[in-house]
C-alpha positions in Angstrom: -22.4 58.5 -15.4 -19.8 58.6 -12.5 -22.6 60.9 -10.4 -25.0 58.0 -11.2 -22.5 55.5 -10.4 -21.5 57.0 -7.1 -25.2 57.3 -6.2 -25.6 53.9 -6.8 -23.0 53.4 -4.5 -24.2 55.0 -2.0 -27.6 53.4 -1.9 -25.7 49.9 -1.7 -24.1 50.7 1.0 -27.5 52.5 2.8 -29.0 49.3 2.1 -26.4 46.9 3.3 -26.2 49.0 6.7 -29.7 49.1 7.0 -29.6 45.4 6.9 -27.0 44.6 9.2 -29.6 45.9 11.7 -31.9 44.1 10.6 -29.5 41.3 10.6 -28.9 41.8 14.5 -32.4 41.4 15.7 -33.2 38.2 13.8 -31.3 35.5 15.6 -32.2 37.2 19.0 -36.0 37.7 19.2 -37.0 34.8 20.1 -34.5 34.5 23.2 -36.0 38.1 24.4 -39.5 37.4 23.4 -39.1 33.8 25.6 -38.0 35.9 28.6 -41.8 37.2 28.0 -43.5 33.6 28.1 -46.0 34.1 25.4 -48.1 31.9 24.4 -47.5 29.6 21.0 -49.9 31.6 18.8 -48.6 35.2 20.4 -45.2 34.1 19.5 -46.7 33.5 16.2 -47.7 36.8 15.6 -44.7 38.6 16.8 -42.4 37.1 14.1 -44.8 37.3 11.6 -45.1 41.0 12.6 -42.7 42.8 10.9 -43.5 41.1 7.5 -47.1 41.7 7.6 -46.1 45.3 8.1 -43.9 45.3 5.2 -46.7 43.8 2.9 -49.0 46.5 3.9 -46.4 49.5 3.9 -44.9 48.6 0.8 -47.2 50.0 -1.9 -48.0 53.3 0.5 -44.7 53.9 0.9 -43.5 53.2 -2.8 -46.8 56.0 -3.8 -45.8 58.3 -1.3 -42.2 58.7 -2.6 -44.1 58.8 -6.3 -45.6 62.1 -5.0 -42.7 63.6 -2.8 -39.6 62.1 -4.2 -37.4 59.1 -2.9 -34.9 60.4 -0.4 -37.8 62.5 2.3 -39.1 58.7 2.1 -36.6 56.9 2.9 -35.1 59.3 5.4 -38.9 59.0 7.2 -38.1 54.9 7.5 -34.9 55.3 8.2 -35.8 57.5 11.4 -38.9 54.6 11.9 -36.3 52.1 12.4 -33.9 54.0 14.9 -37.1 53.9 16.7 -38.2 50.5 16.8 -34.6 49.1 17.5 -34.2 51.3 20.3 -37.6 49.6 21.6 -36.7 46.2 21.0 -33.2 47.3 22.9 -35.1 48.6 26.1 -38.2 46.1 25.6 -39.7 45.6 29.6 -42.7 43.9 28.1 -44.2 41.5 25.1 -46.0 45.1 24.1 -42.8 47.0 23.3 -41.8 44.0 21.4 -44.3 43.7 19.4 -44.3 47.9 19.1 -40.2 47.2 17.5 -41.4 44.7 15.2 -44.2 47.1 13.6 -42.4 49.9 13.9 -39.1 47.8 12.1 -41.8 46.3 9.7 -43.2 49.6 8.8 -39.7 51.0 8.0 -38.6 47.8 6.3 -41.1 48.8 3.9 -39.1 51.0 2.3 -37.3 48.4 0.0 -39.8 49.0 -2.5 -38.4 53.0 -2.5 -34.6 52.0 -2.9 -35.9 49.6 -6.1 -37.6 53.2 -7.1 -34.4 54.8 -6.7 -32.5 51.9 -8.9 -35.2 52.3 -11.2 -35.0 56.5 -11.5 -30.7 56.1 -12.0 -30.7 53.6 -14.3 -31.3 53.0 -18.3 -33.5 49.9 -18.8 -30.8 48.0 -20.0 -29.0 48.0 -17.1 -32.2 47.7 -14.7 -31.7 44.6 -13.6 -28.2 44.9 -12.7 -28.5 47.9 -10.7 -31.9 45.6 -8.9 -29.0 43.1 -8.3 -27.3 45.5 -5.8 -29.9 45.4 -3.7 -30.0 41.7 -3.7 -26.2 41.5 -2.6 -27.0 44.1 0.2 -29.5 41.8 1.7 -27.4 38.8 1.4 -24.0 40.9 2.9 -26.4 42.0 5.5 -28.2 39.1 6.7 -24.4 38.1 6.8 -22.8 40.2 9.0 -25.9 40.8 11.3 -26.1 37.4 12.9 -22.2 37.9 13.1 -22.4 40.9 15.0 -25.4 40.0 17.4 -23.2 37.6 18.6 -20.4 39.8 19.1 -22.4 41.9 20.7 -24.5 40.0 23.0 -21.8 39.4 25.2 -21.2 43.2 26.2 -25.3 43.1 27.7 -28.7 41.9 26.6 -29.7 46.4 25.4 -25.9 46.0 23.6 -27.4 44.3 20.1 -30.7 46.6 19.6 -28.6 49.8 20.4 -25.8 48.8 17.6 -28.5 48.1 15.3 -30.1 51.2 15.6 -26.4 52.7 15.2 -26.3 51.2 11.9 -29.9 52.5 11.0 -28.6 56.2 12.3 -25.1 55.5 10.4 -27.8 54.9 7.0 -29.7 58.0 8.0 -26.7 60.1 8.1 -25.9 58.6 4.8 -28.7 59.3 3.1 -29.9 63.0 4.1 -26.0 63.4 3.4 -24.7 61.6 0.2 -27.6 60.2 -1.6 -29.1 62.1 -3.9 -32.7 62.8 -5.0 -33.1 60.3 -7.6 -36.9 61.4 -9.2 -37.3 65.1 -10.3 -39.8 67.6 -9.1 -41.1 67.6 -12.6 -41.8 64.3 -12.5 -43.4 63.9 -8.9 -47.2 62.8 -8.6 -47.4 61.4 -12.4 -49.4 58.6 -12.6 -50.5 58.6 -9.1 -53.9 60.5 -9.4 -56.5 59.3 -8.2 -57.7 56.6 -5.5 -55.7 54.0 -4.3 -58.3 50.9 -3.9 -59.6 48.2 -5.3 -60.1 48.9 -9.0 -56.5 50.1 -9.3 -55.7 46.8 -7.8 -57.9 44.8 -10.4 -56.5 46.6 -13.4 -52.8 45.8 -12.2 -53.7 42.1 -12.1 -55.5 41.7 -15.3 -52.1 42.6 -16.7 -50.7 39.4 -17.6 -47.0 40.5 -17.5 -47.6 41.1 -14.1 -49.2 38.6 -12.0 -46.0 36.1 -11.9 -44.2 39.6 -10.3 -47.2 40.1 -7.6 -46.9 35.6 -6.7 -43.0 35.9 -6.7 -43.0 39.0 -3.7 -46.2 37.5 -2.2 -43.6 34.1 -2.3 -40.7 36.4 -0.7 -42.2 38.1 1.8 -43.7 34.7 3.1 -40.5 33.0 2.8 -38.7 35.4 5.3 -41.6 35.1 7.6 -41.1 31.5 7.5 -37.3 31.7 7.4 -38.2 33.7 11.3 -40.3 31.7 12.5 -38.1 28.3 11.5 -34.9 30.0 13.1 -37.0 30.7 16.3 -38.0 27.4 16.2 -34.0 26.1 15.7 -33.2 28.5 18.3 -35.6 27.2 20.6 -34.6 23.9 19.4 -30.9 23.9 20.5 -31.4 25.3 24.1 -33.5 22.3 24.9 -31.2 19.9 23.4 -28.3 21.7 25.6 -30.7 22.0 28.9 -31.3 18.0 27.8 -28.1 17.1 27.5 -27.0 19.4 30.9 -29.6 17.7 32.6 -29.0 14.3 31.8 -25.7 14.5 32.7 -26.5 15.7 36.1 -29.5 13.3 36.6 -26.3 10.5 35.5 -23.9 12.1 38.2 -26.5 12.7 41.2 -28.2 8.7 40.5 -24.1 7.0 40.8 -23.9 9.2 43.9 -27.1 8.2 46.1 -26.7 4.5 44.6 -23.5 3.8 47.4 -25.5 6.0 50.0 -29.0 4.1 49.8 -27.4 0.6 50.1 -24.9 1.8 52.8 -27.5 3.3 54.7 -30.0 -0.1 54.3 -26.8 -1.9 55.4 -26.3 -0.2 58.5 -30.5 -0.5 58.9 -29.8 -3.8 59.0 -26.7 -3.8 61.4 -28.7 -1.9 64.1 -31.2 -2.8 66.9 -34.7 -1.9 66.3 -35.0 -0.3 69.8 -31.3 1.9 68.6 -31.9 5.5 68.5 -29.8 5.5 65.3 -32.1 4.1 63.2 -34.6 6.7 63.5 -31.3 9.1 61.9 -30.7 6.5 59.2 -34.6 6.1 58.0 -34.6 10.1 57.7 -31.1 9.7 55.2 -33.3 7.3 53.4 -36.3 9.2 53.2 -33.9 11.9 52.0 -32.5 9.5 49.4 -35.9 9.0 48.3 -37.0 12.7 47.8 -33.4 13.1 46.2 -34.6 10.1 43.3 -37.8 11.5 42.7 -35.8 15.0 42.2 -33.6 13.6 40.0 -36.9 12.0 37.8 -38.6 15.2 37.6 -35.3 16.5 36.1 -35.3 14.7 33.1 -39.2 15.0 32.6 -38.8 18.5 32.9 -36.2 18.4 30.1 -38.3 16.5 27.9 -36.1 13.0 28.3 -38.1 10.5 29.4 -41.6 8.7 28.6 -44.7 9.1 30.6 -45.9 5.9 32.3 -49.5 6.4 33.9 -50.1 4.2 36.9 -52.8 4.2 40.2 -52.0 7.3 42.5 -53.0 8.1 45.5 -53.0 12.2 44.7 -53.1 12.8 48.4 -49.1 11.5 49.3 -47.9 13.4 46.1 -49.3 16.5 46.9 -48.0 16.4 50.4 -45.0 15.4 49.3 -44.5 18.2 46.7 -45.2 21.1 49.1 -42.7 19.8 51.4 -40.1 20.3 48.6 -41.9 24.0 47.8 -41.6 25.3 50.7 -37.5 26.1 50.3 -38.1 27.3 46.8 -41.0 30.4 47.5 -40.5 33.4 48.9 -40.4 33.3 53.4 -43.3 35.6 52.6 -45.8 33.0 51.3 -47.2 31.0 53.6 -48.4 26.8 52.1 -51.4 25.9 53.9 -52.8 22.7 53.2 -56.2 20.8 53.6 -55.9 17.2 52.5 -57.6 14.1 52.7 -55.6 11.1 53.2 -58.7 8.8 52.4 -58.7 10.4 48.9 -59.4 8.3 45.8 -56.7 7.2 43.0 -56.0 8.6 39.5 -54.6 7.1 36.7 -52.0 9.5 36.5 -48.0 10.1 35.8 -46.3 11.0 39.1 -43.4 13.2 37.4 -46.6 15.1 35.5 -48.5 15.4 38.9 -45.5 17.1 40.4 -45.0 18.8 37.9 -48.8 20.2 37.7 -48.5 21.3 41.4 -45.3 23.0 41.4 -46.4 25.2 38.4 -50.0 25.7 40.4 -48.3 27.1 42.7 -45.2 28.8 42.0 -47.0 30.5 39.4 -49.8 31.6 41.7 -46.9 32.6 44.7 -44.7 34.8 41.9 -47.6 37.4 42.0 -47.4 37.3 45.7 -43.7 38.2 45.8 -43.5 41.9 46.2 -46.5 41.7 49.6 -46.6 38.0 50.4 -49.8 36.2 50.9 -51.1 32.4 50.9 -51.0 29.5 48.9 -53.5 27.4 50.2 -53.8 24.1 48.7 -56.6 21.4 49.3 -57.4 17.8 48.1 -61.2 16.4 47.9 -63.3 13.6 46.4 -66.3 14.9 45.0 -69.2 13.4 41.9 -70.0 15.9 39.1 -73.6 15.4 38.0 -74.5 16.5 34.2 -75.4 20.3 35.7 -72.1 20.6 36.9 -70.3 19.4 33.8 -72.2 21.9 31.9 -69.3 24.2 32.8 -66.5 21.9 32.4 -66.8 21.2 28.6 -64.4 18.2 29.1 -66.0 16.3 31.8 -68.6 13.5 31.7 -70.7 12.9 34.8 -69.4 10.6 37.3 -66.2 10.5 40.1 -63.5 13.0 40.7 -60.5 14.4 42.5 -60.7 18.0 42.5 -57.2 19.7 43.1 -57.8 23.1 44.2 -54.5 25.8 44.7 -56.2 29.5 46.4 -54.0 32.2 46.2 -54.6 34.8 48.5 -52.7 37.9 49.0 -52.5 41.9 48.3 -52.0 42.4 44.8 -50.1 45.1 43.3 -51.4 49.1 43.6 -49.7 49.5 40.0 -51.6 48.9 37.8 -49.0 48.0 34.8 -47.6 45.9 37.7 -51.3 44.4 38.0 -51.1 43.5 34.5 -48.6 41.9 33.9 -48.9 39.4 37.2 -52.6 38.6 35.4 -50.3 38.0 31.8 -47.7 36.4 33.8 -50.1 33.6 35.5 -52.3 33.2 32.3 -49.5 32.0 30.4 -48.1 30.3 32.9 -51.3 28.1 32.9 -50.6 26.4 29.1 -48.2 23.6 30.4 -50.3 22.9 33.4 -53.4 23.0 30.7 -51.5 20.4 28.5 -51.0 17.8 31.4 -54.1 17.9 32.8 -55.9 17.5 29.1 -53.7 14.4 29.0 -55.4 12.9 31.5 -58.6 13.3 30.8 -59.3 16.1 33.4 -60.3 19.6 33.2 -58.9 22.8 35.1 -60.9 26.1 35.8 -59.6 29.7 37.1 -61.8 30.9 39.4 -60.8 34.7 39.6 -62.6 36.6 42.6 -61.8 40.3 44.5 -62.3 38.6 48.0 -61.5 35.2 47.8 -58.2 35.7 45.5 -57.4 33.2 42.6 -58.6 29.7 42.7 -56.9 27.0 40.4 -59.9 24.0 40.4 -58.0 21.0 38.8 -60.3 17.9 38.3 -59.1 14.4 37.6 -60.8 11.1 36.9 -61.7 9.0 40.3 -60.3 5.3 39.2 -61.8 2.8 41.5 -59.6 0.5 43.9 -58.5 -2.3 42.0 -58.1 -4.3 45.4 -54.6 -5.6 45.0 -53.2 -7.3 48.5 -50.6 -4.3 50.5 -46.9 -4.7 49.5 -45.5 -7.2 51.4 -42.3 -6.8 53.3 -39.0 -7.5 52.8 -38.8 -11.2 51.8 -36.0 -13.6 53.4 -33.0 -13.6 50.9 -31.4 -17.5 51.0 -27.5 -17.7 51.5 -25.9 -17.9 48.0 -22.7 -18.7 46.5 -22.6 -18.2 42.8 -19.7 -16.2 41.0 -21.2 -12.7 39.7 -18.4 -9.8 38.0 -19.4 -7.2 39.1 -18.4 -3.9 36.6 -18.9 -0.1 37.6 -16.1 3.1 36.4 -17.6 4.3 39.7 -15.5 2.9 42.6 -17.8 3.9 45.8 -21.0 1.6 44.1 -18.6 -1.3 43.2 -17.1 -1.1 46.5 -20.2 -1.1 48.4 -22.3 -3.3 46.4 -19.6 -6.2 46.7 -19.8 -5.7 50.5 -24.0 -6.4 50.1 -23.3 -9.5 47.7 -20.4 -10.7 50.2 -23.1 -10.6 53.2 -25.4 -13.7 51.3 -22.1 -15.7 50.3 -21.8 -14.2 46.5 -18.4 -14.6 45.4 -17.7 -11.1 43.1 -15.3 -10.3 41.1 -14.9 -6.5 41.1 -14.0 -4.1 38.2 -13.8 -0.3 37.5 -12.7 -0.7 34.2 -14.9 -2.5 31.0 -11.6 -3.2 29.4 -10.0 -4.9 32.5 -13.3 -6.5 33.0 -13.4 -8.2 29.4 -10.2 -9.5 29.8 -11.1 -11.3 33.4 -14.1 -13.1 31.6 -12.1 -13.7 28.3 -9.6 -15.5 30.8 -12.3 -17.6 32.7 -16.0 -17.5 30.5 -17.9 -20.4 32.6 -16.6 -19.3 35.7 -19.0 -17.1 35.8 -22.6 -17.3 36.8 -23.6 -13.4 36.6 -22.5 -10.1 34.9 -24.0 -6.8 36.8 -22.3 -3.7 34.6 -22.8 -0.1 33.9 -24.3 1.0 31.2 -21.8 4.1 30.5 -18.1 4.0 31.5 -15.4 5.0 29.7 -13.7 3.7 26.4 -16.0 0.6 26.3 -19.7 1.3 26.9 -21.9 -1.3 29.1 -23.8 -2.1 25.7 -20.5 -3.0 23.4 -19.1 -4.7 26.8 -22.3 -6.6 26.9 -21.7 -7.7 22.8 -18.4 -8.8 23.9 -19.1 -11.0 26.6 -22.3 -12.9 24.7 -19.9 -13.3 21.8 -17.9 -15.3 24.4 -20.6 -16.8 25.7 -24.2 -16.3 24.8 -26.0 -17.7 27.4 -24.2 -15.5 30.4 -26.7 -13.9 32.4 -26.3 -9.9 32.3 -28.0 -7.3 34.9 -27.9 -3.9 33.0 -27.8 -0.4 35.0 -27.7 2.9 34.7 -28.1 6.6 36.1 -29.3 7.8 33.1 -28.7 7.1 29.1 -30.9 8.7 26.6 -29.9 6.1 24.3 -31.4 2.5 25.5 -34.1 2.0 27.7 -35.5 -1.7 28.8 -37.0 -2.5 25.8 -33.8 -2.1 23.7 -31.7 -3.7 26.4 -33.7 -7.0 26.6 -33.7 -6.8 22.7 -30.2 -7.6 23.3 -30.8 -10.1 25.3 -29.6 -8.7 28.8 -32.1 -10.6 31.3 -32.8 -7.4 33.9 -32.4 -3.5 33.0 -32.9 -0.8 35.9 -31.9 2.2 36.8 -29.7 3.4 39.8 -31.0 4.2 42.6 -32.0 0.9 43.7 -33.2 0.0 46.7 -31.3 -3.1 48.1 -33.9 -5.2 48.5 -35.1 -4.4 44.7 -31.5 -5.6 43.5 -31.1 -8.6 45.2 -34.7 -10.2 44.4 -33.8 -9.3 41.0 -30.2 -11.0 41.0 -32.2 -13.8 42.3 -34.8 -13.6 40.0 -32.1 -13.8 37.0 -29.7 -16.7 38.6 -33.3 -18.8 39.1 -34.1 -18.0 35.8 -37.5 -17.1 36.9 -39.2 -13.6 35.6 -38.6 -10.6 37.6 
């Protein structure tokens, strides 16, 4: 009894060790298998890996220690999983992931041996207590793994496989060293004559008594696949919510600080003659302003914070536009050459997604141009596909397109594993740029040739020219005189947009604080003819400030802004009933029509 108790033991503690490796890995896979890029359905398979190994392992491993005993077995999967953490440790590629996750699969397998060895030590009455033991080891493991993986994550990304293959050695050690050999030589082979196939299958299931024991470990096995997969996914999950919440902050930050220097600068516009060298200075700090506010959009789209809105293009200025911002983010090695047509036609397209499409076109094509340089070459055409040509683009109909085209040309790599893996690296790359595209109703081809390098062919539906009348300018603002409060925690944009208001006779009222704000109006309600506020400040919020005062007075005209707030857009603020919602930057002359608009009571 004590030698079968101090086996039992032993096992337990095998186990539990065993699983603490096992334990490790879990929470971190899918951070190393994102640094990879694979696709959705690759990802897929590499979580559900290591339990479709364990499926198929389980019964040849549970036979094989039938017919050689229990502890050469287990000692075998022990060694496997050494193996395959030290892979996932030093994994350079998705391949020597995937290689751990068989490898750890395989050896996990060998659960079905230590239930053997429960099975060989103990009585029948006390089966199932001794099959409890392994139960608790899983639970203490899965347990103190995630702990640990923590821990050890912050000592170096190799740190976490390397300490769970210490615990797999530490089991090893353990078992060639204190376990036992639980099934006689006597006894070895009984019962396992014969071929292992499809008729020994049938039989086991015509047993009654054993089908509900087959579902319930066909249910287990894909429950812990699941229980993978849905923790990549939570993973995956939280760091986008953090990058969201990262970027919207910043998007917040960098709109309150080019608010003051976009009206400053159309104030000093305004100030100088039109012959004055300086205004050719202060149009290029606007332009700047302007490139800095489309930055600051693409931001939160990238992040996943903001709605798609699909409007007239004209492809032609984004794409220009968008290659002036690559060229400071590739490599001085790659050279942007352009070809395009400023006559080309419009597309009905978002112009945060178009960006976005042309920045991955090309970064992705210029990464595998890093290591010898090379070409981007981008060009811009209209162009009719007739039914032979759509043949080949199965999501086309015959009729007018824009065809975006990015050729990369360039000396790929002499290594040939370094080869590879710029061809993986690009293909993948190409699902997100597939997505947007297929969203509007266009098609993309890969044109890969020796000579001519890599040619992404983007196609998007030619919309015709709706004919609206040009923008017209700037429209004469009258001289006012009404009584607006003007509320902002940030002192630079209250300063200088009371010095704008003060130009056309506006009497403001300025505030830093919604609290300080509340209690000027509370003092004074109908000697007000405007409210302009923030949307987030401090202590009070723009929305409960915005309660307040039409709880005071409910007809008080509000203007609503904001750098960026995740939680109301312009639908929810005129819900409220705040007459004008927009987001900082604004242009001056934007703000001030719209002011107008509100104090005339006429729609913006």
């Amino acid at each position: 009894m004590p030698t079968r108790r101090r086996a039992l033991t032993t096992l337990f503690v095998i186990v539990f060790t065993d699983l603490i490796g096992f334990g490790i890995v879990i929470p971190l896979l899918p951070l190393y298998a994102e640094h990879f890029r694979p696709r959705p359905w690759v990802f897929g398979l590499l979580m559900a890996s290591f339990s479709a190994m364990q499926f198929l392992f389980a019964p040849l491993l549970g036979r094989l220690s039938d017919r050689v005993g229990r502890r050469p077995v287990l000692v075998i999967s022990l060694l496997g999983s050494v193996v395959g953490y030290l892979c996932f440790a030093f994994a350079q590629s998705l391949g020597m992931l995937f290689a751990s996750r068989i490898l750890a699969g395989i050896a996990g397998a060998n659960i079905a041996t230590a239930q053997a060895v429960i099975a060989d030590l103990t009585p029948p009455e006390e089966r199932a207590r001794g099959m409890g033991l392994i139960g608790a080891a899983f639970g203490l493991g899965f347990i103190a793994g995630p702990a640990l993986a923590g821990l050890l994550v912050g000592f170096g990304p190799t740190v976490p496989g390397l300490g769970a293959a210490g615990f797999s050695v530490l089991a090893l050690v353990m078992t060639v060293t204190l376990l036992p050999e639980s099934l006689p030589r006597e006894r070895r082979g009984l019962g396992t004559t014969g071929a292992w196939g499809g008729a020994r299958l049938a039989s086991a299931w015509r047993r009654p008594e054993l089908v509900p024991l087959f579902l319930l470990a066909f249910l287990v096995v894909t429950a812990m696949a699941m229980f993978e997969v849905t923790f990549a996914q939570f993973i995956h999950a939280q760091r986008m919510e953090s990058i969201g919440l990262l970027a919207g902050g910043i998007a917040h930050d960098l709109n309150n600080i080019l608010t003051p220097i976009m009206l400053r600068t159309e104030m000093a516009l305004a100030q100088v003659a039109s012959e004055s060298p300086a205004r050719h200075h202060l149009n290029q700090v606007l332009s700047s302003c302007e490139r800095a506010r489309h930055l600051v959009k693409h931001l939160i789209t990238f992040s996943h914070m903001t709605e798609h809105e699909r409007k007239p293009l004209q492809l032609s200025l984004v794409v220009k536009e968008t290659l002036k911002l690559l060229r400071a983010a590739l490599p001085s090695t790659v050279e942007i050459r352009q070809d395009i047509r400023d006559n080309s036609g419009l597309v009905l397209a978002d112009l945060s997604q178009m960006h976005q499409l042309i920045v991955n076109l090309c970064t992705n094509g210029a990464r595998s141009l890093r290591r010898k340089g090379g070409v981007v070459e981008v060009s811009l055409s209209d162009l009719w596909l007739d039914h032979d040509t759509v043949d080949h683009l199965s999501n086309l109909e015959p009729g007018p397109y824009v065809r975006l085209s990015v050729r990369i040309l360039g000396l790929r790599s002499d290594i040939e594993e370094e080869a590879i893996s710029e061809a993986q690296e690009m293909e993948q790359s190409l699902e997100v740029s597939r997505s947007i595209v297929a969203a509007h109703e266009g098609d993309i081809i890969v044109d890969n040739q020796a000579a001519n390098g890599t040619v992404f062919h983007v196609f998007f539906p030619r919309i015709e020219n709706t004919g609206h009348a040009e923008a017209e300018g700037p429209s004469a603002l009258p001289i006012c005189a009404e009584r607006i409060l003007l509320v902002d925690d940030e002192e630079a944009i209250v300063e200088t947009v009371k010095q704008m208001l003060d130009r056309l006779g506006y009497i403001v009222v300025p505030r830093t604080s919604s609290i300080e704000a509340l209690e000027t109006f509370r003092k004074d309600p109908e000697g007000f003819d405007l409210v302009i506020t923030d949307l987030t400040m401090p202590r009070m919020t723009g929305s409960e400030f915005t309660k307040e005062l039409m709880r005071l007075r409910p007809d008080i005209p509000i203007i609503l802004c904001t750098g960026y707030s995740e939680l109301m857009g312009e639908e929810e603020a005129k819900a409220m009933g705040i007459r004008e919602f927009f987001k900082k930057p604004v242009r001056s002359q934007e703000m001030l029509e719209r002011i107008r608009s509100v104090l005339d009571k006429k729609p913006a």
